[in-house]
C-alpha positions in Angstrom: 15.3 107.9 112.8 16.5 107.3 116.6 17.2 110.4 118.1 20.2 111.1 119.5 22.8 114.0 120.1 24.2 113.8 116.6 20.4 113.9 115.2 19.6 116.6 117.8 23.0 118.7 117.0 22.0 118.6 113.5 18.5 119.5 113.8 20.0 122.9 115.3 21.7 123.0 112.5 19.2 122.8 109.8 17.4 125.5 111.0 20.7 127.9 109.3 19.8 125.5 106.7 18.6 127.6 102.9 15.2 126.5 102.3 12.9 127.0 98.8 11.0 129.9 98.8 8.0 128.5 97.7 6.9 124.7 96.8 6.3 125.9 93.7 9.6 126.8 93.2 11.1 123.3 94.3 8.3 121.4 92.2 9.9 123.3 88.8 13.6 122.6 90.3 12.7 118.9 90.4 11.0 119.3 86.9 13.5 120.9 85.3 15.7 118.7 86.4 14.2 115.5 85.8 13.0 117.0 82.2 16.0 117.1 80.1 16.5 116.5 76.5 16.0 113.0 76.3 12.5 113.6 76.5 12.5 115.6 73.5 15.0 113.9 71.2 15.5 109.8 73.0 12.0 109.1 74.0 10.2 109.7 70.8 13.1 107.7 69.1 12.5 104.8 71.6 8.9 104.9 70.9 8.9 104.5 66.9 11.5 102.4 67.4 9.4 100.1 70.3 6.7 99.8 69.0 5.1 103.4 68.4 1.9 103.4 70.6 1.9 100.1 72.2 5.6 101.3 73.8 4.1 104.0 76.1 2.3 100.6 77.6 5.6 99.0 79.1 7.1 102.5 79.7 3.9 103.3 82.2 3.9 100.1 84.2 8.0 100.3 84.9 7.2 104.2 85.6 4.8 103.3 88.1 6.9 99.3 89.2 10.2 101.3 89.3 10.4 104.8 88.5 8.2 106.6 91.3 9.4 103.8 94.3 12.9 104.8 93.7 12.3 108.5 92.8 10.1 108.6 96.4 13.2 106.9 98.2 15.4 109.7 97.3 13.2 112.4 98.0 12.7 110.6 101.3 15.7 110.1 102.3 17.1 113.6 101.2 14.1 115.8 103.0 14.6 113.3 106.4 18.3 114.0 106.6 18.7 117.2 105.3 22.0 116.3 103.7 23.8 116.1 99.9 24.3 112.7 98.8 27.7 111.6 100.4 26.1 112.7 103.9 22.5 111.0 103.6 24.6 107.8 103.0 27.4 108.2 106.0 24.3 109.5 108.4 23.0 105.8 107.4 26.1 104.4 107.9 29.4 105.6 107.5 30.6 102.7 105.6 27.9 103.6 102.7 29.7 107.1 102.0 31.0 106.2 99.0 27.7 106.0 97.3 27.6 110.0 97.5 30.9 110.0 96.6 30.0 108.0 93.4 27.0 109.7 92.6 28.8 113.6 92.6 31.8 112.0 90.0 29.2 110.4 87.6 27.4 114.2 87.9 30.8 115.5 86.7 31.2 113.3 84.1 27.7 114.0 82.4 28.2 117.6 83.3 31.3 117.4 81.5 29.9 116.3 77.8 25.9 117.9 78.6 27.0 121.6 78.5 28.9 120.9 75.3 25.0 119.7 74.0 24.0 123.3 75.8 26.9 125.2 73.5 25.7 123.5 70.6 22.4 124.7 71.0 23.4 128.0 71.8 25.6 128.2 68.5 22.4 127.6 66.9 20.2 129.8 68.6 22.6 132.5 67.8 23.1 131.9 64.0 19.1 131.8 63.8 18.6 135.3 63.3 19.2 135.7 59.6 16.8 135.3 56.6 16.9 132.8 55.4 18.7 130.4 57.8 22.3 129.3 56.6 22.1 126.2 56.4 18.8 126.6 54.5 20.8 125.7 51.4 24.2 124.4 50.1 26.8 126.5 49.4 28.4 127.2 46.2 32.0 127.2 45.4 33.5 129.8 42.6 37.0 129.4 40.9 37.9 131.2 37.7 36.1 129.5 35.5 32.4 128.5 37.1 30.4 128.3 40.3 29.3 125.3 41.5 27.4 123.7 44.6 30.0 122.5 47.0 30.1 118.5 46.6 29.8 117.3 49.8 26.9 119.0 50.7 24.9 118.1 47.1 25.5 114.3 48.3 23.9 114.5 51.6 22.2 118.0 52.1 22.4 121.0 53.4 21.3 120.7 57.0 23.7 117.7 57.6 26.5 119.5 55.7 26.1 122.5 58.1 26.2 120.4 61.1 29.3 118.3 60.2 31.4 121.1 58.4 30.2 124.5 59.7 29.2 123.7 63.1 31.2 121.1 63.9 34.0 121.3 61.4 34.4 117.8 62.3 37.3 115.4 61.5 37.6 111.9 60.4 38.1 109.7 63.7 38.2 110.5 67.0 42.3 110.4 66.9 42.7 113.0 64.8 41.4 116.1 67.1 42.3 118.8 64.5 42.4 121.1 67.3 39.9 123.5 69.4 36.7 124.4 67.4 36.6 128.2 68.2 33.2 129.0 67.7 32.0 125.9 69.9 34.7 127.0 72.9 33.7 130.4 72.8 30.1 128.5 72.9 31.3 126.0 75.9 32.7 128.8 77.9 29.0 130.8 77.2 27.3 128.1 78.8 29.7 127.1 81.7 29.7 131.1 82.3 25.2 130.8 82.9 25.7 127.9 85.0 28.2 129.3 86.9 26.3 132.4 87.2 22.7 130.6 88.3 24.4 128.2 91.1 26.7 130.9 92.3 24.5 132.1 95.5 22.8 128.4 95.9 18.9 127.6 95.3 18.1 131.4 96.4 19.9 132.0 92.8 18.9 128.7 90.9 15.5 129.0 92.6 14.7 131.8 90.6 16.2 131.0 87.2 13.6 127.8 87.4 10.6 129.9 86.9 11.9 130.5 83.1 13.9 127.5 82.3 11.2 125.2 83.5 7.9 126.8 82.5 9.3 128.3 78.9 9.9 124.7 77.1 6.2 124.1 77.2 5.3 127.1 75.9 7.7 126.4 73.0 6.3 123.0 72.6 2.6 123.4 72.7 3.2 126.8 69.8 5.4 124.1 68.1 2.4 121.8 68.3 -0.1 123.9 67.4 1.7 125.2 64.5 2.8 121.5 63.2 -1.2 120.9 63.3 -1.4 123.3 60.5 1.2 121.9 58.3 0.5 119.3 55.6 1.6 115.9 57.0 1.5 116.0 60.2 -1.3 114.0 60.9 0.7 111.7 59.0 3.5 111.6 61.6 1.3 111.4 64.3 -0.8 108.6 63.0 2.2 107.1 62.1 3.8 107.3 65.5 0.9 106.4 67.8 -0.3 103.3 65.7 0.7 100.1 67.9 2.6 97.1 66.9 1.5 95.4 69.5 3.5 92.1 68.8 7.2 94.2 69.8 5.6 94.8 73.0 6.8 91.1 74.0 10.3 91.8 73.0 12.4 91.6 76.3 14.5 94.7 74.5 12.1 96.9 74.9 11.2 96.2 78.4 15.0 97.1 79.0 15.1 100.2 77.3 12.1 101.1 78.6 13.4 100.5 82.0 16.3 102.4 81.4 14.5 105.3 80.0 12.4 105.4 83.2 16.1 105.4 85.1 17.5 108.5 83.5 14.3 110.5 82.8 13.7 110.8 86.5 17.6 111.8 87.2 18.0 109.0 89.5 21.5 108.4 91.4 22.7 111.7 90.3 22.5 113.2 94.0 20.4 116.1 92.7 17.0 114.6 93.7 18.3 114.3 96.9 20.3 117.9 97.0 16.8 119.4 95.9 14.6 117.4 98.7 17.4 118.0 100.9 16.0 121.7 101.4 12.7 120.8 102.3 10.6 121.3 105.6 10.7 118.0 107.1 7.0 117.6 107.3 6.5 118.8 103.5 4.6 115.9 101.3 7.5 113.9 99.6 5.2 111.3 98.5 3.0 113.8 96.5 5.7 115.3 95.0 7.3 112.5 93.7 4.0 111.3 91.5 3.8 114.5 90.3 6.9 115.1 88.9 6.9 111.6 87.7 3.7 112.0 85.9 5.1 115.7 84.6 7.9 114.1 83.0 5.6 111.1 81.5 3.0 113.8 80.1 6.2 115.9 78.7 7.4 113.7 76.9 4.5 112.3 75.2 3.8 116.0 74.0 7.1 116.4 72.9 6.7 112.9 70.6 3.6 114.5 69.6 5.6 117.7 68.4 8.3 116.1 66.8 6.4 113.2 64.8 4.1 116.0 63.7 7.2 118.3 62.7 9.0 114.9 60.8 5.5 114.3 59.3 5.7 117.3 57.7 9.1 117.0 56.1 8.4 113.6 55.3 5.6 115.3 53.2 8.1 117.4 51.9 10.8 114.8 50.8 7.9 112.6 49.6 6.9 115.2 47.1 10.5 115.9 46.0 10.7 112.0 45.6 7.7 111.6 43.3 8.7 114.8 41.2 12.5 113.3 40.8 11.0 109.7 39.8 7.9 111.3 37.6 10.9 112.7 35.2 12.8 109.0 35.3 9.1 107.6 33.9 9.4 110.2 31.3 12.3 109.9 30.2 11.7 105.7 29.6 8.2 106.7 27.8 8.4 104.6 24.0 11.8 103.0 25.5 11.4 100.9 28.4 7.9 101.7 29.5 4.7 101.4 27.3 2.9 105.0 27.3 0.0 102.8 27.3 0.8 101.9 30.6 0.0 105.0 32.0 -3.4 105.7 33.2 -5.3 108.3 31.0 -6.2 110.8 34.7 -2.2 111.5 35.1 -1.1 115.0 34.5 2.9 114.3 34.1 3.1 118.2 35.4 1.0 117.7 39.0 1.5 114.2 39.6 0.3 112.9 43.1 2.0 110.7 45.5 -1.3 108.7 44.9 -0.4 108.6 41.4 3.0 108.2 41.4 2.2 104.6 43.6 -0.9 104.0 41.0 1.2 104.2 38.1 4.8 102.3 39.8 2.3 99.5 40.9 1.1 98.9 37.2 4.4 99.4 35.8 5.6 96.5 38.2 3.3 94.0 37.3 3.7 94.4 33.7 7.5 94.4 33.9 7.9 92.3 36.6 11.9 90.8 36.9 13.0 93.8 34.7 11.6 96.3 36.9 14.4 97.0 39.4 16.4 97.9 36.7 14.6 101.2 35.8 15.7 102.4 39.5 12.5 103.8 40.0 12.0 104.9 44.3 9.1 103.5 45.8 8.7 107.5 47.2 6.2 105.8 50.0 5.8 108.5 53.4 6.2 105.5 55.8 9.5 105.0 54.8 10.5 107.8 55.5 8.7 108.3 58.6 10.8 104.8 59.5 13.8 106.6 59.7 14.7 106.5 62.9 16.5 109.6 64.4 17.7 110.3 67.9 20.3 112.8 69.5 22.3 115.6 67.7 20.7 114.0 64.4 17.1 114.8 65.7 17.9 118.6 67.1 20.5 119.7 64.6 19.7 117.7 61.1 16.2 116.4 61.2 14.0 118.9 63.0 16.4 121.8 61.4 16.1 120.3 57.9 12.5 120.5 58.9 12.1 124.4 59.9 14.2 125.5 57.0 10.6 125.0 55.2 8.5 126.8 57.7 7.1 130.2 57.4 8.9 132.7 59.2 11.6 129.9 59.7 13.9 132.0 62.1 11.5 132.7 64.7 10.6 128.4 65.1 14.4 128.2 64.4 15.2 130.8 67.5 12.6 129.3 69.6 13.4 125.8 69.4 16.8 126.5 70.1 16.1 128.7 72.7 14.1 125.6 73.8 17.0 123.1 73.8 19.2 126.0 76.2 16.0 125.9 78.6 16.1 122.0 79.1 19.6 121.5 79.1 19.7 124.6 81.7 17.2 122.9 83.9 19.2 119.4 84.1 22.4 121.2 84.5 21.4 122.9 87.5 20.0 119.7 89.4 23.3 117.9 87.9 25.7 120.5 89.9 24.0 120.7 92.6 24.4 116.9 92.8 28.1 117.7 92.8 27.9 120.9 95.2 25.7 120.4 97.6 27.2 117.2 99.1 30.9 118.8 99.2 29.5 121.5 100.9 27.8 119.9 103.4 30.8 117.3 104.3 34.1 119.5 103.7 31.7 123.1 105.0 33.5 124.7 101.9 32.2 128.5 100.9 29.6 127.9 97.7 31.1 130.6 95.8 34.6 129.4 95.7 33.3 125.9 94.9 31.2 126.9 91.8 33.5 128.5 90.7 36.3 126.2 91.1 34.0 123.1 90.0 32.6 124.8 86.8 36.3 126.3 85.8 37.9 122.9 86.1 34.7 121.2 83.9 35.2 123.8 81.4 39.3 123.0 81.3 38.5 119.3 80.9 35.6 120.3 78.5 37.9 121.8 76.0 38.3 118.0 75.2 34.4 117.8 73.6 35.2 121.2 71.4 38.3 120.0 69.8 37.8 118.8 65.7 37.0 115.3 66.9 35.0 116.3 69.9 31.9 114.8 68.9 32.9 111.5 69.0 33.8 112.3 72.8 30.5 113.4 73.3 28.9 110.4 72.0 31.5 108.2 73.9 30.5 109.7 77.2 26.8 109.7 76.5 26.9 105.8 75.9 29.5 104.6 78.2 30.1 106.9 81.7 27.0 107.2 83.0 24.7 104.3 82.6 26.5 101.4 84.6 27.5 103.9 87.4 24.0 105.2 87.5 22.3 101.3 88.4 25.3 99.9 90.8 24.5 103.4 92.5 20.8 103.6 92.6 20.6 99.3 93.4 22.7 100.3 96.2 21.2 103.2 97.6 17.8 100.8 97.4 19.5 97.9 100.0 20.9 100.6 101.8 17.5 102.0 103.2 15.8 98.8 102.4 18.2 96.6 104.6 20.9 98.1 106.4 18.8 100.8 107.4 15.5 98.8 107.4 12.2 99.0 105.4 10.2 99.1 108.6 12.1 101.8 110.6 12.1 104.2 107.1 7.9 103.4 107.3 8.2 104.8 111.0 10.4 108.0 109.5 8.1 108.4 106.6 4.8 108.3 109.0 6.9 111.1 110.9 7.5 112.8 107.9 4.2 112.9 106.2 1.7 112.3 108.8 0.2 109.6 107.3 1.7 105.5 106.3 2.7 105.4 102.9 0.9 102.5 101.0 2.2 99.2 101.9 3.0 99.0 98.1 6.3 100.7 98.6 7.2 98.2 101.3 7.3 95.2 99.0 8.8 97.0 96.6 12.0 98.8 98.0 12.2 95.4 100.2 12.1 92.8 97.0 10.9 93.9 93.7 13.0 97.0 92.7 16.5 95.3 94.0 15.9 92.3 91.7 14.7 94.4 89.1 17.7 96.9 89.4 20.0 93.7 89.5 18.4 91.8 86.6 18.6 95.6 84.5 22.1 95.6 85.4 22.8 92.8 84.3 21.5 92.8 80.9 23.2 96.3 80.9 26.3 94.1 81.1 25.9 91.4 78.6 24.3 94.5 76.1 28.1 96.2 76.4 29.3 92.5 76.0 27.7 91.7 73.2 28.5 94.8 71.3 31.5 96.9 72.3 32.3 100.1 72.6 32.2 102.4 69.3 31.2 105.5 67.6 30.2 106.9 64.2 33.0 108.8 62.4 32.0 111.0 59.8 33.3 110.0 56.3 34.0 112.9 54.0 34.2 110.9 50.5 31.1 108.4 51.8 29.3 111.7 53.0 28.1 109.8 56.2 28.2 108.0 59.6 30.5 104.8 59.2 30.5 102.8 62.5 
């Protein structure tokens, strides 16, 4: 960029500028950042739900199309400037200042309803050290007369009823709050209270705290995975997961949720890319940096799919078994009734029957019965059905995969770990998503950092009483869906014609050359100049006519249906 006595006033400047430590350091900020968890409970949902193996095919092409271009501009433009968000964008011109300004109030809006996912998680990790885990098993109800298993939890089970009732203690529809949850406020303020804590004296503090919020979730995950290995099933759920439907692959769906995925995985638009690059050394490898951490995240959240279809094959296992034991007794009890003990092939032991069995002996039943086979109710108890049942979000972390542990071996340690897992990840995102917010302020308004912390994280905790209310879940999903992802695009497609053409692709080349030492390939050119603008604009648009098409809701919890009702 032209020098002149602004550029050389601030390059005095910069030199009182903090810096990382190490590169190491700002490598496992960006990581931790970027690596949230979506990788761990949206990206394996998006690939069984895309097309299992043959998913990770569209997802690696937009990674590479999209993804790294954009995530390469920010980092760019961030260690260049040496500025937060809001003043990258006035330095370029000062008409563009609202893009910074947009980009810190969408971090405060996912700030807002993330840390309540980070007080969740913390609720849990806190109620894992008992043996066995409460919500191991439904809890029973005594009045005078008997004891009984409490109803609502015998119709769904006990994981689900924990998470609803005990956790949550959640009510019917999102107008009726019920009031403050106090064991998830205690929870939020917990949470708010770490952040607060780790930002309070700026990357020197934040810096630090990386080290075990970054590097700990892998350790989690590869035990997790090497323990799933030795569970029966899970080679199931892996198989399962990784075999390609090839045929989805040309669904323009899932080349818009993969696109999307690629947006938000790499933290793109929040301003914390930018706050992070921002203290750089100016001749520090950008371009490096951003395939790396690009190709971090990809590889993270293939092992975490790994982990969590290995973990769900297992309990599919599980619930398979319980299904053919259940539906063995129904046979039974229609022996010299409905069904012909003839029927029944001579091998079958009624009091070990197999899931191979169980399908042998269904199968022949069928085709003797034929039209008058439904009516027996009989389950077809098949793994692959179950392994079909797609689960994301709060459902993966706090039903599914705790459903799952209640039937490991020393089940409170996997319980304390993963949870322990979930604080890490959300930590890590948390801290690039404030200092999105901070850095910027600071750097335009020249604010003290301690007073702003504090002042920023109070306020999000005051406004975040609104997610730990009764009804707050609802909230939570509300702002996950809806305040972010529009935002996000219109700020990152601006940011990319704001460099690409009112600053200009070819002076940025001349920058980056100065930067790195080297031209960047002339693939970036053609891309920041043509491809990822239409791209951006054509994702933004079907973002549009998606919300169109189906409006805003949420799932309430129904207490007599004892489930999600949209």
């Amino acid at each position: 960029m032209p020098k002149n006595s602004k550029t050389v006033k601030r390059e005095i400047d910069d030199d009182e500028r903090p810096a990382w430590s190490s590169k190491l350091q700002y490598i496992l900020a960006q990581v931790g950042f970027s690596v949230g968890l979506g990788n761990v409970w949206r990206f394996p949902y998006l690939c069984q739900k895309n097309g299992g193996g043959a998913y990770l095919v569209p997802y690696l092409i937009l990674l590479v199309v999209i993804g790294i271009p954009l995530f390469f501009l920010e980092l760019a433009v961030g260690q260049r400037i040496r500025r937060g968000s809001i003043g990258v964008w006035n330095y370029i011109s000062p008409r563009l200042g609202g893009i910074g300004f947009a980009s810190c109030l969408v971090c405060f809006f996912v700030a807002l309803y993330y840390n309540v996912i980070i007080g969740w998680s913390l609720f849990y990790f806190s109620q894992s050290f008992q043996q066995p885990l409460p919500w191991h098993e439904c809890p029973l109800v005594k009045n005078k007369t008997n004891t009984y298993v409490e109803p609502e939890c015998e119709k769904s089970s006990a994981t689900t009823y924990y998470w609803y009732r005990v956790a949550l203690d959640i009510s019917d529809s999102i107008s009726e709050s019920g009031g403050l949850n106090w064991r998830m406020t205690l929870c939020l303020l917990a949470a708010w209270t770490m952040v607060c804590l780790a930002m309070m004296k700026g990357i020197q503090s934040s810096g630090k705290v990386m080290y075990f919020s970054s590097l700990f979730p892998y350790v989690v995950l590869i035990c997790f995975l090497a323990r799933a290995f030795l569970l029966k099933g899970s080679v199931d759920g892996i198989i399962h997961m990784f075999t390609p439907k090839l045929e989805i692959m040309l669904e323009p769906k899932v080349w818009r949720e993969a696109a999307t995925q690629v947006f938000f995985a790499l933290g793109l638009g929040f301003g914390g890319v930018i706050a992070f690059s921002s203290y750089n050394k100016r001749d520090n490898n950008c371009h490096f940096d951003a395939v790396l951490v690009s190709f971090i995240n990809f590889f993270t959240s293939v092992l975490a799919t790994l982990v969590v279809f290995a973990v769900l094959g297992f309990k599919a296992n599980i619930m398979n078994v319980k299904c053919v034991e259940m539906n063995t007794k129904k046979i039974v009890g229609f022996l010299g009734k409905e069904i012909n003990p003839s029927l029944i092939p001579h091998h079958i032991n009624f009091s070990n029957v197999s899931p191979e069995d169980y399908q042998q002996m269904t199968n022949i039943i069928r085709g003797v019965m034929e039209n008058d086979y439904p009516r027996l109710g009989l389950d077809s108890c098949d793994i692959k059905e179950e392994l079909n049942k797609a689960v994301q979000g709060t459902g993966l972390a706090f039903i599914a995969f705790t459903e799952a542990m209640t039937h490991f071996p020393a089940s409170p340690f996997w319980s304390v770990m993963f949870f322990l897992m979930l604080v890490n990840l959300g930590l890590g995102s948390m801290f690039g998503t404030i200092q999105g917010i901070l850095t910027p302020i600071v750097d335009t308004f020249k604010v003290r950092k301690e007073y702003l912390t504090v002042g920023c994280c109070v306020l999000a905790f005051c406004i975040g009483l609104l997610f730990v209310q009764r009804s707050g879940n609802y909230f939570v999903a509300m702002f996950d869906d809806y305040s972010a992802t529009l935002p996000l695009l219109i700020v990152v497609l601006l940011e990319n014609i704001a460099v690409a053409w009112v600053y200009g692709t070819d002076k940025f080349f001349e920058d980056l050359k100065d930067m790195l030492g080297f031209t960047p390939y002339r693939f970036y050119y053609y891309m920041w100049k043509f491809i990822t603008p239409v791209l951006l604009l054509g994702l933004l648009v079907a973002s549009i006519i998606q919300l169109g098409l189906s409006p805003p809701s949420y799932s309430a919890w129904n207490q007599q249906l004892v489930g999600d009702l949209e």
